[in-house]
N, C-alpha and C positions, 0 to 999 in steps of 0.2 A: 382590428378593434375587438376589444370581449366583449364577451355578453351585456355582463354589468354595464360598461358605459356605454353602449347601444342603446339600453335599456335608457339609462342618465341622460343620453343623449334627447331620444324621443322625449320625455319626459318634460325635458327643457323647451326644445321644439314645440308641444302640446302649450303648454304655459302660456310661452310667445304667441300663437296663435290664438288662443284665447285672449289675451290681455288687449291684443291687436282690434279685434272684434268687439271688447266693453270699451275702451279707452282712447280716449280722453271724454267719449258718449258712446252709447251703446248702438251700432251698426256704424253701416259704412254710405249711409244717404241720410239728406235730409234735403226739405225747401227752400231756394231763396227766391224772392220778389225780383221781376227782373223792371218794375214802373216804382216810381219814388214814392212813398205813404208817407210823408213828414208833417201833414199840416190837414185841415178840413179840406178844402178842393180837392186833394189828392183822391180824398176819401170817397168825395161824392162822383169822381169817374170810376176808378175801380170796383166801387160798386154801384147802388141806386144813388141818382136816377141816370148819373152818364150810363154805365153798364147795359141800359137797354137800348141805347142806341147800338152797339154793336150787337147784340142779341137780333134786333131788328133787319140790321143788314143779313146776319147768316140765314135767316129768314128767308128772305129775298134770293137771297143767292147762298147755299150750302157749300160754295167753294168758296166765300171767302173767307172763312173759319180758320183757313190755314196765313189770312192777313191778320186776323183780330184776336185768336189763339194761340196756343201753342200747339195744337193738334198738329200742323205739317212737323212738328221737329221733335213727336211723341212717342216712343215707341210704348208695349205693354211686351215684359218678360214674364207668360206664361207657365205654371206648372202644375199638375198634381200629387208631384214626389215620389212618383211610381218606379221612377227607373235615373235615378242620384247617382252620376259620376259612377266611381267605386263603390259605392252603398248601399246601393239596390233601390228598395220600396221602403223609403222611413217616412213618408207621410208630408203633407204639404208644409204643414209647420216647418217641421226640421228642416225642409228644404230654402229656408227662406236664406240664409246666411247666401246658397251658390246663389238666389236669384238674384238677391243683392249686389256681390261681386258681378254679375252678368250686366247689372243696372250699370256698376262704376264703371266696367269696361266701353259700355258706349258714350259713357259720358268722355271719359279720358281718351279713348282713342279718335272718337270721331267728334263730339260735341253734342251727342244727341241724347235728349233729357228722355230719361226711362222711369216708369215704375212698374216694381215686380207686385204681381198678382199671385198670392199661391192659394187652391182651390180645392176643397176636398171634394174633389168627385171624380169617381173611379170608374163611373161609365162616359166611354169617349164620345156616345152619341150627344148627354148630357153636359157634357163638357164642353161640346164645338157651339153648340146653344149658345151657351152661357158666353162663351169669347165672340161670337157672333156678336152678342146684343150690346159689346165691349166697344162697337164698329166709331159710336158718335164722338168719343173719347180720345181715339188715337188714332195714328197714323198709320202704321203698323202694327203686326203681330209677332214675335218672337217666340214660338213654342218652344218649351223646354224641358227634358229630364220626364217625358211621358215615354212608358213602357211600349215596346212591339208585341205585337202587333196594335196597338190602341192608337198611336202616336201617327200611324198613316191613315186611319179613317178620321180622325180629329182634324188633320190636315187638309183632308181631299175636302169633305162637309166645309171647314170653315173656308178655302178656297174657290170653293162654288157656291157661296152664301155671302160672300163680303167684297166690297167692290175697293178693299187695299191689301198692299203685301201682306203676304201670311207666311212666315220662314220656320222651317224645325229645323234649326239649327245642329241639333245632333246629324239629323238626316244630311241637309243637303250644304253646311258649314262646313263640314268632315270633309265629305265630296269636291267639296270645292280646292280645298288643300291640298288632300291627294294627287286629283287631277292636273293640280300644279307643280307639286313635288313628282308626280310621274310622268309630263312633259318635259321636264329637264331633264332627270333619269334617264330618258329614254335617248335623249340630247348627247348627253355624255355617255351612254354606253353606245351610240351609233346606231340604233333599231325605233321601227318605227311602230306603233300602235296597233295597226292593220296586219304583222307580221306576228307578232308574240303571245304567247301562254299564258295565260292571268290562273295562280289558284289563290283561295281567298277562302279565311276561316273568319266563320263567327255569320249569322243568316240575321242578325237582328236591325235597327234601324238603318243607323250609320254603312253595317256592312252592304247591306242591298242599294242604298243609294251611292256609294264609293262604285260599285257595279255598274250601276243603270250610267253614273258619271261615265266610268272607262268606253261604254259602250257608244254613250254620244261622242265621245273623242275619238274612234274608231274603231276599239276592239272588237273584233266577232264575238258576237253574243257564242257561239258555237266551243271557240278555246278558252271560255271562263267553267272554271271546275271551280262546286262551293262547296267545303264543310262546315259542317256545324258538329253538336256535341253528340249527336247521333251519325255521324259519320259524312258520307259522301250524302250531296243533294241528287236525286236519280226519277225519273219518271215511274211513278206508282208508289211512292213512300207513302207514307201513313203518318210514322211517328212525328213527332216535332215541327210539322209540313204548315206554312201560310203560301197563300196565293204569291206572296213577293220571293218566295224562295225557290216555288214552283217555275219561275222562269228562266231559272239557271238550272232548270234538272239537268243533268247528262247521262244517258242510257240507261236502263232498265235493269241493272245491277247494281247491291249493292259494294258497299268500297270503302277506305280510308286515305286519310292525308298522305298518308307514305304510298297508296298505291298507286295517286295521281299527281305528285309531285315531280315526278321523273319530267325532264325537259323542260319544267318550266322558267319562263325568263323574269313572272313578278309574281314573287307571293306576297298578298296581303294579308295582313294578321289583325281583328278586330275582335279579339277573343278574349286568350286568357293566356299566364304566364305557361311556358314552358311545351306548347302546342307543336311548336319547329323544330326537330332536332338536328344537329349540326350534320349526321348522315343524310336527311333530307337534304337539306342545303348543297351536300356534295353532291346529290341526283339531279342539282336544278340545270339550267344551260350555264354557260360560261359566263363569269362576270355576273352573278345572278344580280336584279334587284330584289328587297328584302325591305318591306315594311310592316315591323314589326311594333303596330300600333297601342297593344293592350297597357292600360294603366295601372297600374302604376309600376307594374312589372310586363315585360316585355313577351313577345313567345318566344323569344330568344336573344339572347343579348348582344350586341355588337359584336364583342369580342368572340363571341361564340361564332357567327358569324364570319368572321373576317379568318379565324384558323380553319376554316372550313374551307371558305373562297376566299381567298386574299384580296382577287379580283372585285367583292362584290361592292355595290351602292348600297347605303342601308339610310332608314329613317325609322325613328320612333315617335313616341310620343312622350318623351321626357326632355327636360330640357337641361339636364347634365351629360347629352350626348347629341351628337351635329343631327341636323334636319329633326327638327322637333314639326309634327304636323300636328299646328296650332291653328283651333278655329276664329283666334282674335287677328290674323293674319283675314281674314275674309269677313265677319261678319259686320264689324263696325262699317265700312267701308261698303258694301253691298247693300245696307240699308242708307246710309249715307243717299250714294247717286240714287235708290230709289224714293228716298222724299225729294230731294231736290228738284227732282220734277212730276210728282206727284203723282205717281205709277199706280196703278190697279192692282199690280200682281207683280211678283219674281220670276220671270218667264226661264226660258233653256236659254237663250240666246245673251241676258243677265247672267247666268252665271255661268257662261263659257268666257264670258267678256273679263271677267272676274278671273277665272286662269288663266285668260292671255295676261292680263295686267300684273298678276302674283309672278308668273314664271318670270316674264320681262325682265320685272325688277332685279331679280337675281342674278340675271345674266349681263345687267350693267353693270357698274363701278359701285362700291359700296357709298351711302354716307357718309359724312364725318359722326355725322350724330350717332347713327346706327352702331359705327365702330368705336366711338367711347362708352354706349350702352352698354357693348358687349368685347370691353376690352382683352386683349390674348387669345379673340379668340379669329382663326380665318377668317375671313368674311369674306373671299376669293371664288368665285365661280367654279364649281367642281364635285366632286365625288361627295366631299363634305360641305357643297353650301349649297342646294340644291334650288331651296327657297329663302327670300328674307326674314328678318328679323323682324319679332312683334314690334320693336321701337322704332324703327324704318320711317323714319314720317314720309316719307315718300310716298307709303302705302294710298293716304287719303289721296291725292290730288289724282295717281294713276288709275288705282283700284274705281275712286265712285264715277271719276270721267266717263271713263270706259263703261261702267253701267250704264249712270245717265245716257251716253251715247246709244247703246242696244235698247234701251227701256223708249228711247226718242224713235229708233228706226223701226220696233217691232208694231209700234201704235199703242204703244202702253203707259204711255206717259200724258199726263192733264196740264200739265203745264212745262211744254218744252221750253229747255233754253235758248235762247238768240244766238249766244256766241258760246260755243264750249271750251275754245282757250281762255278766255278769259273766267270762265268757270270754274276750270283748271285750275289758274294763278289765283284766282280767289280761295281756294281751297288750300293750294300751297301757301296762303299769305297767312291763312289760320294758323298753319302748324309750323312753319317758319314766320316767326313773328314780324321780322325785317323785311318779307319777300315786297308786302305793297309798299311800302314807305322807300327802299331803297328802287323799285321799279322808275321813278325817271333819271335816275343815277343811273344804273345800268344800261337804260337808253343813250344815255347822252355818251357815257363809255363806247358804244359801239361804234358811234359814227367818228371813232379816231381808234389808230393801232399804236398802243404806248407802249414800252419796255417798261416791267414793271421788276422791279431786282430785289429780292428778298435776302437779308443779309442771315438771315437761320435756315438756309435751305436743306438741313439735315432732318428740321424737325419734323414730325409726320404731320404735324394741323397745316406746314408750310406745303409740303407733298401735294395734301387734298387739295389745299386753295389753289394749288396750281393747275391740277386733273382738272378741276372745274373751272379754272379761267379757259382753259385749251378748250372745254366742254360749250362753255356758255359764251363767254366773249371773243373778240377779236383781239384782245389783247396778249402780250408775249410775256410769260415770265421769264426771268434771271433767276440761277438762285445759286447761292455761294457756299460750298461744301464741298467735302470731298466725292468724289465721284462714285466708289466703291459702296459709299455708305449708306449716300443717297439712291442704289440702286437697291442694296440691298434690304433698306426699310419699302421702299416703292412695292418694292415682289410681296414684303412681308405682310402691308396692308392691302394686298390684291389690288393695286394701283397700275395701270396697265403702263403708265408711263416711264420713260428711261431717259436718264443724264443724254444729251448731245443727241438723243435721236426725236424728240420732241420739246427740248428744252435746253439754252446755254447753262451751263456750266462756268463757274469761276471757282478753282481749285485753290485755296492762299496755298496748301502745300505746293503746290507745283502749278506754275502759268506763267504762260509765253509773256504778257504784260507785265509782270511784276516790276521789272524795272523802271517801265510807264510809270507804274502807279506808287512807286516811294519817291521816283526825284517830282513827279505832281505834286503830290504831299509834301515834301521836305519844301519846296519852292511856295507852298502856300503858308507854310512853317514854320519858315527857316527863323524867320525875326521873332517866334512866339518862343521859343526855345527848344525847337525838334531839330536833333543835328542828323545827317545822316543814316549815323546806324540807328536810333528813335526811329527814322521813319521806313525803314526798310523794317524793323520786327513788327512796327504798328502795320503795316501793310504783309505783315506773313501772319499775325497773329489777330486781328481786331477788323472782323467781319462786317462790322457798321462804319467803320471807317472806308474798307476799299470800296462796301457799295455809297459811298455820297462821293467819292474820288472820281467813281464811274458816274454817276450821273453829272456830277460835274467835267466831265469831260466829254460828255453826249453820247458819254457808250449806253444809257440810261435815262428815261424818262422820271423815273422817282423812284425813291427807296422806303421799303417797307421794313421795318426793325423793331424790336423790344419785348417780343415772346418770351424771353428771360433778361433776368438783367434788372439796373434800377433805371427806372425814366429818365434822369440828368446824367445817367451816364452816359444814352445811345446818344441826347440831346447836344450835348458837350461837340462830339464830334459832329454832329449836323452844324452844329454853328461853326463850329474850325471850317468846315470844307465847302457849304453853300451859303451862310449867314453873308451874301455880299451881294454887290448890283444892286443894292435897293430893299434884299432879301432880307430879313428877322423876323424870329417866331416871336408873335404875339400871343400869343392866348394856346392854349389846349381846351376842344370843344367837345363836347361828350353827347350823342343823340339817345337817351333813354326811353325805348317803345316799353308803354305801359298800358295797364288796361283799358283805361280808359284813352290812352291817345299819346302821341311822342311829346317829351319834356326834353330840350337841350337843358346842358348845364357847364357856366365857363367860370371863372381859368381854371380847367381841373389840375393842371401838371405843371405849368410854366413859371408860371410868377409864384412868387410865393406873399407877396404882399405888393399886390401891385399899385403903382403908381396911380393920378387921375387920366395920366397920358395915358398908359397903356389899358387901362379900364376904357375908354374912350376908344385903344382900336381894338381891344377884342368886342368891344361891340358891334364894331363895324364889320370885322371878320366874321364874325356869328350871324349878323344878319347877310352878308355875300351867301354863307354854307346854308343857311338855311332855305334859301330862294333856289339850291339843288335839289332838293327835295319836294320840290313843289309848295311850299308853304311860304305863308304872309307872318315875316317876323316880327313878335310881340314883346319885344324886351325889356324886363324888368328889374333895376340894379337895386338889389338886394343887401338890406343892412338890420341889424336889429333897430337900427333910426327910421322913423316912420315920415317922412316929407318934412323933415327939419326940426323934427319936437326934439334931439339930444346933440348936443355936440360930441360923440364921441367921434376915434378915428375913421370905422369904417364909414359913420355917417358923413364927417366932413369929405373923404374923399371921393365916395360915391357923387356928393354935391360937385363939387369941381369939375367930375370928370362928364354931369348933366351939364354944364355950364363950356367945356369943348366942344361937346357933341352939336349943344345949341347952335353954338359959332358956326358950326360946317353944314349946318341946314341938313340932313339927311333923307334919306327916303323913304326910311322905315319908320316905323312904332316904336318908342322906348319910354319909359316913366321911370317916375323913382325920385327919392330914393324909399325902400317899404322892406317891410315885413314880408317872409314869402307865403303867406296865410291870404295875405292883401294881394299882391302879385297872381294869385291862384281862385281867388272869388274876387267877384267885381264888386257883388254887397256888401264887404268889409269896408273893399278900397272905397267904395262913394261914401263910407262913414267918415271919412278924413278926408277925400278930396274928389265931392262930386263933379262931372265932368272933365278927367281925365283924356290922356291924351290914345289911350286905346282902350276898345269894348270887349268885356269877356275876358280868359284869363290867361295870361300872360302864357307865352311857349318856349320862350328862353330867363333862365334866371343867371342873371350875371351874381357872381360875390367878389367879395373884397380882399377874400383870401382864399390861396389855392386847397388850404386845408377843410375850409368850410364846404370848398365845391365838391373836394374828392368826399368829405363823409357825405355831403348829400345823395353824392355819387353809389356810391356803394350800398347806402341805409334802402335807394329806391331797388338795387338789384338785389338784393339781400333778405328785404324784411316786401318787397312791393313787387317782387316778380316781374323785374324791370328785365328788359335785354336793349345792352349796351351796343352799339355803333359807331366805331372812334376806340380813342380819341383822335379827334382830327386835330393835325397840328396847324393854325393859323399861321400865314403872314409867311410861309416860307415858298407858295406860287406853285404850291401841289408838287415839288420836289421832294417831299419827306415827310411822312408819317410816322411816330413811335409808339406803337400799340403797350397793352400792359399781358405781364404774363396768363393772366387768366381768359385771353384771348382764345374762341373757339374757331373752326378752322372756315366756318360760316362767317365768321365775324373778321377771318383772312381775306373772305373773297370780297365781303363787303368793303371793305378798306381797299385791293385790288381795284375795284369799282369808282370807289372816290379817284384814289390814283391813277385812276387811267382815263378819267374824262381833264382832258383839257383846260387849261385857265378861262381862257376864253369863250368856255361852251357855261360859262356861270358869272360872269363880270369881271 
């Protein structure tokens, strides 16, 4: 690229950045009310005279501030702009935009409501005062972007002055990353901690605590050689010399990076571009590791690197090259398990627990999630994937566990947990939205082993759901594909699993059954107009067809389908092959987890104008699935007629199909027929019809037509940050589900899940 558009480039870039930062308002935080203001009462709890009641209890007791407050769920992001990213000392002001981003990143990663503080005071004793006396406020402290040496006596002062966590994240964030990127490292090149050569440039925060880290993981303080911009660190320096640099001296001579690089096996680079030259690199031991952390330019660039040692591990701190070491990988999450139990401090034994959980993660199976964040790119355990990915939601549940757990056993914790698995899943149900909701589904899955056959078994969302049934349940996938292809996407997405060695295979190109499976076909067929050769190409060519063949001949428990494709297409052949015994899809049921709480929604797929009969049994179906989930169904048949005021269609039918439902006495809750405004506040509905026949607001809304269900469907996942579950196909006795292509591979396993609990473990 020329100069010129380099230049055009940046330029553009800058813009975006800035417009990003004024637009649509200026920053990137603001307040919201998390108790309702709509009316006087509201008024007089949130504030006087209710508000001194809870004032009066923290009185009483100073811990329950983190029941009546927000204080347990408050961090303060700290700074005095001294020492900015790339930018040095621009002053606390200017520094507000990174405090801000630091504020959203704990809000987005972990859920913890932040405000940044920026301070103009440049002395650190003054400083640690003032955050001190910050104590009644929050829960924690996040220092940030303060200069070394200043930044460790601001830390140690407010540390031995405040009875909650106090983190410098430059310091001991960095460290924490490393220590995990350099557990794995050490992993994959075969050497151990206690064996190896640490040099490390750059003597300032981050660098000295990346050290003290290695050292608690077991490095010999003895094999750590430090530079900085005066050279070697040595016993009896003068220049450049703090007390934290002083503990890495080595011998009484001075030296340079070239002179003490020979043999080493990690160099760490926390300096500045161009510090490492690729002749260094070839003096280091074999397979060097190479982290070459400095921003936004490297001290040496991979590629320089890897034509030096081919052999070598490398990580930066960019994220347009593998193992990016990112302190949002550790700090949301380390604050996290530390309020959760209401810790004193961030002790060693925190943030060791903290790189057992970072490394871990890496060396399992990637997300689905993780790997659509960052699609094309490995995410395979190895040389390039050392550590996980910032979007990893995994991170929460293992990462704050794992604190909480060391923060409970050091005595550091004021309020331990009861149950830490259950802590766990509460935490995974935050960031996987479905995890509590589908949690007695997955139970009731386990206590039976289903064959569960996926007719897209090429696809890679179909791969994941399947790693993660072999992972999580007892259940067996099928998956129908070619064997070559499906092996080769597996390896691609670091999937550890393979065709026929953890999993059947059904080949349509080639398989021993084929002939099974088109005179099956042809003979369920024959009188529909499928002659022979029909049903021998539909059984080499039409994947949703040979798995409902298979489950219908009990090679198969239920078939999973419709990843691509149109719904009545996969449908079509579910009805040719199991629509019998008794068998017919009634309804298509949709579970939308929303913020406030799950909304089903029916017929989203099936009917396109349905009858009062079939209104009648997807309601019944709707209330069977919804008693899966644990919940008491509330259904509400939904019409622009409001309890008989219009005769149009959807209202009469709706009527009718209240007047079947009547007939068969049911067990559940249903009303209607309403408005979904009425359906969803009970105050509307008692305007039209007080004392109805259920309290509160409806949790399934049945329509009249499939087209109203799906846009309600979609306007909730779209415009309401809804996440979908389903669609469940009703009435076919959990033999067949047809999902829609915007299917994620989370919302695979879920649907696995449906399909492999039993008829009979839900009525």
């Amino acid at each position: 690229m020329s100069k010129a558009l380099q230049d055009e480039a940046a330029q553009a870039a800058r813009a975006e950045a800035l417009a990003y930062h004024e637009f649509p308002k200026p920053g990137k935080l603001e307040i919201r009310a998390t108790k309702p203001l709509a009316n006087g009462r509201d008024l007089s709890r949130a504030y006087s005279p209710g508000v001194a009641e809870a004032c009066l209890e923290i009185k009483a007791d100073p811990a329950t501030a983190s029941r009546y407050t927000s204080r347990g769920n408050l961090v303060a992001v700290v700074s005095n702009g001294t020492a900015v990213l790339g930018l040095g000392n621009i002053g606390a002001l200017a520094s507000k935009p990174v405090m801000e981003g630091k504020a959203v990143l704990f809000k987005k990663f972990a859920n913890i409501d932040c405000f940044d503080i920026e301070l103009n005071e440049p002395d650190p004793v003054k400083l640690a005062e003032i955050v001190c006396a910050l104590e009644p406020t929050f829960g924690a402290i996040n220092l940030e972007d303060i200069k070394a040496p200043d930044c460790f006596i601001v830390e140690q002062l407010c540390r031995e002055r405040m009875n909650i966590p106090v983190f410098h994240d430059d310091q001991h964030g960095t460290a924490i990353v490393v220590g995990a990127a350099a557990t794995n490292a050490l992993i994959v090149a075969g050497k151990k901690f206690e064996d190896i050569k640490v040099v490390s440039t750059g003597g300032g925060a981050a660098g000295i605590a990346c050290l003290e880290m290695l050292v608690k993981l077991g490095v010999q303080r003895e094999n750590i050689w430090l530079c900085d911009l005066a050279g070697l660190v040595y016993n009896g320096r003068a220049d450049q010399m703090t007390p934290q640099k002083a503990n890495f001296a080595q011998g009484a001579v001075p030296g340079t990076l070239d002179d003490v690089i020979g043999g080493a096996d990690l160099f760490l680079g926390l300096s500045g571009p161009g510090v490492l030259t690729p002749a260094m690199v070839q003096k280091m031991a074999p397979n060097p590791i190479v982290f070459a952390l400095a921003n936004p330019n490297p001290e040496i660039t991979p590629d320089e690197v890897r034509a030096a040692a081919p052999g070598a591990i490398i990580a930066t701190g960019r994220s347009d090259f593998p193992n990016q070491v990112n302190n949002v990988l550790c700090f949301p999450f380390i604050f996290r398990g530390a309020l959760d139990v209401g810790a004193t401090t961030i002790n060693d034994q925190m943030e060791l627990a903290c790189i057992d959980g970072i490394a871990a993660l890496a060396r399992a199976t990637t997300s689905a999630e993780a790997a659509a964040a960052y699609r094309g790119e490995t995410l395979s355990f190895g040389p390039d994937y050392l550590i996980p990915k910032p979007f990893d939601p995994r991170l929460m549940g293992v990462v704050a566990s794992a604190v909480a757990r060391a923060a409970m056993e050091t005595g550091v914790a004021t309020r331990p947990l009861p149950d830490l698995d259950a802590y766990k899943a509460r935490l995974d149900g935050s960031v996987f939205k479905s995890a509590m909701l589908m949690k007695p589904v997955f139970e009731a899955s386990r206590r039976a082993d289903r064959r569960i056959i996926f007719a897209e078994g090429e696809d890679e969302r179909v791969l994941r759901a399947a790693n993660a049934m072999l992972e999580e349940t007892t259940d067996v996938p099928i998956l129908i594909g070619r064997p070559e292809v499906i092996a080769a996407r597996a390896e691609r997405a670091g999937l550890p699993i393979r065709p026929d060695r953890d999993f059947e295979i059904v080949n349509p190109e080639s398989d021993s059954r084929y002939r099974d499976y088109w005179e099956t076909y042809h003979q369920l067929m024959a009188r529909r107009g499928v002659s022979p050769d029909i049903a021998r190409a539909v059984m080499r060519t039409n994947t949703t067809a040979i798995g409902a063949v298979m489950v219908h001949r009990g090679e198969a428990d239920s078939l999973i389908c419709g990843t691509f494709g149109q719904y009545h297409w996969h449908l079509n052949y579910i009805r040719q092959v199991l629509a019998r015994d008794g068998l017919h899809p009634t309804g298509a049921l949709s579970l939308m987890i929303l913020e406030d709480g799950p909304l089903f929604i029916a017929d989203t797929h099936v009917n396109a104008e349905p009858t009062p009969e079939q209104l009648m049994h997807t309601a019944i179906g709707a209330a069977r699935h919804v008693r899966r989930f644990g919940l008491e169904p509330k259904i509400a048949f939904c019409s622009q007629s409001q309890f008989g005021n219009m005769n149009v269609g959807s209202g009469e039918r709706m009527r009718a199909a209240l007047e079947l439902l009547d007939a068969r006495e049911p067990d559940f809750a249903y009303e209607g027929e309403m408005n979904v405004d009425s359906a969803l506040d009970q105050s509307l509905r008692d305007r039209h019809l007080p004392n109805g026949r259920f309290e509160g607001a409806a949790n399934v809304l049945l329509f009249a037509s499939a087209d109203t269900a799906s846009g309600v469907r979609n306007i909730l996942k779209m415009k309401a940050g809804g996440l979908e579950v389903g669609p469940l196909l009703m009435g076919m006795g959990n033999k067949a589900h047809v999902v829609t292509p915007a299917i994620t591979a989370r919302g695979l396993l879920n649907m696995s899940a449906i399909a492999g609990t039993p008829v009979a473990a839900y009525g």
